[in-house]
Each structure stands twice: as C-alpha cells, then as structure tokens.
C-alpha positions as CSV (number, residue, x, y, z in Angstrom):
1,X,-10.0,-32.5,-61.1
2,X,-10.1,-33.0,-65.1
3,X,-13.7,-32.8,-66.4
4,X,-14.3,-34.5,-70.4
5,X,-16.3,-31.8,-72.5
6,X,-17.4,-33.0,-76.0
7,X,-18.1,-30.0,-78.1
8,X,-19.9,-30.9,-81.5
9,X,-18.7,-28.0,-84.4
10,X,-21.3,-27.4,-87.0
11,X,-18.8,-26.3,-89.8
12,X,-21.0,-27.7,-93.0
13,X,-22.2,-23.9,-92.2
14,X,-18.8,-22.4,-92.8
15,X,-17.3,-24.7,-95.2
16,X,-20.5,-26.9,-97.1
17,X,-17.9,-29.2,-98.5
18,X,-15.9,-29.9,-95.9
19,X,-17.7,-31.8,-93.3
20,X,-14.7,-32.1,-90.9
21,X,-12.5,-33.4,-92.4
22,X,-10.3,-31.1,-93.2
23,X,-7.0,-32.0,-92.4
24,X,-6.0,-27.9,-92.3
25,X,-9.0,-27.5,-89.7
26,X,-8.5,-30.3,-87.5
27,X,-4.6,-29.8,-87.0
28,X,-5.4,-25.7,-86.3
29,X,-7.9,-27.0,-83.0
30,X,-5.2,-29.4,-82.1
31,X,-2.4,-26.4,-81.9
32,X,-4.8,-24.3,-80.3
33,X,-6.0,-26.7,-77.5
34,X,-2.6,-28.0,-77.1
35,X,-1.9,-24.5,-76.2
36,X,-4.8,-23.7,-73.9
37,X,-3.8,-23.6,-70.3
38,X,-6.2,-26.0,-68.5
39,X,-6.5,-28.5,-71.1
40,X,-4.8,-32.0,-70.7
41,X,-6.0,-33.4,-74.1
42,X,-8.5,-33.1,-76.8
43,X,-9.2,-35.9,-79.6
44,X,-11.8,-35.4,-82.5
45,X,-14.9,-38.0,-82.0
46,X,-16.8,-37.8,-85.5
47,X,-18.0,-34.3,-86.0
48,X,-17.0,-33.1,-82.8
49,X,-13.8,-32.6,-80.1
50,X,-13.8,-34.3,-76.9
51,X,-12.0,-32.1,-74.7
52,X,-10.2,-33.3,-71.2
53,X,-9.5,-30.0,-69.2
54,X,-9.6,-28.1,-65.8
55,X,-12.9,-26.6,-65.2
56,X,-11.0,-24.3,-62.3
57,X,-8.6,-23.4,-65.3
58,X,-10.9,-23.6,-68.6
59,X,-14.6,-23.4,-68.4
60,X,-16.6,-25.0,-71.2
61,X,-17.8,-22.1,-71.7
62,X,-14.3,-20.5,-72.6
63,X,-13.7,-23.0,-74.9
64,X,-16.7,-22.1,-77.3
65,X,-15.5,-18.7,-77.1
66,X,-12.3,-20.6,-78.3
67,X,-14.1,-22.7,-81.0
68,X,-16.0,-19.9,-82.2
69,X,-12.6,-18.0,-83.5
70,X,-12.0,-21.0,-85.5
71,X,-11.0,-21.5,-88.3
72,X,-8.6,-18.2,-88.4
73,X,-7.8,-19.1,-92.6
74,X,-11.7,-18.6,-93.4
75,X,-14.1,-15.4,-93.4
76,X,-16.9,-17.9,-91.5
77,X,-16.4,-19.4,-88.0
78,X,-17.6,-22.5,-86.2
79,X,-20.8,-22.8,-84.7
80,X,-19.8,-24.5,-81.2
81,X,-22.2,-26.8,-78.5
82,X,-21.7,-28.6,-75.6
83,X,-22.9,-31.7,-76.3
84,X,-21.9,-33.1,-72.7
85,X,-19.9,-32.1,-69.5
C-alpha cells in the first residue's frame, strides 16, 4: 500500500537566492526519486516534494537521508522535514 509523504526542503540555507526554483535542483530530485525503488511518484508542492511511495520499500525516513545528499553540484545540502505522512 502507497503512503503520500510531503517533505518541505529548506534550501534558502544552501542557496539564499534560489528559493526553489531552480530549474537544475528541481529536475536532479525528479531523476533521483524516479530512480528510488519504492517510489511511485513525486511532484514539487511550493517549497516542498510530495512523495507517493512504499513504506515496506522506502521509509520516509530513507528519503531524508536521500534529500539530505541533495543537491550533489553544491558544497551545501538540503535541510529535509516531514511535513506529513
């Protein structure tokens, strides 16, 4: 059974002038989700990913660990939390 996650991403942090919208960003979580075994889908909702996945696959938990890798092209990293589950 598929469980929605929404993960907000404090980037403003890593990148002050981005603010999520960067178009380099937001297409490097897309590849990366799309390849995550477990999730189904993942959309970006404001400053944050909503997340469809497998709980017995993917834990929410494993996908901050994900998120907090993120982005790879800069020397910072996203600061992930679970909004909802």
């Amino acid at each position: 059974m598929n469980t929605r996650s929404f993960f907000y991403l404090d980037c403003t942090i890593v990148i002050p002038e981005c603010g999520f919208d960067c178009d380099k960003c937001v297409k490097e979580i897309e590849s990366v989700l799309s390849k995550t075994n477990g999730v189904n889908k993942s959309c970006r909702e404001g400053d944050g990913i909503l997340v469809e996945h497998d709980p017995d696959i993917i834990s929410a938990e494993q996908l901050i660990s994900i998120f907090k890798r993120l982005p790879s092209f800069y020397k910072g990293f996203f600061i992930p939390k679970l909004m909802t589950t």
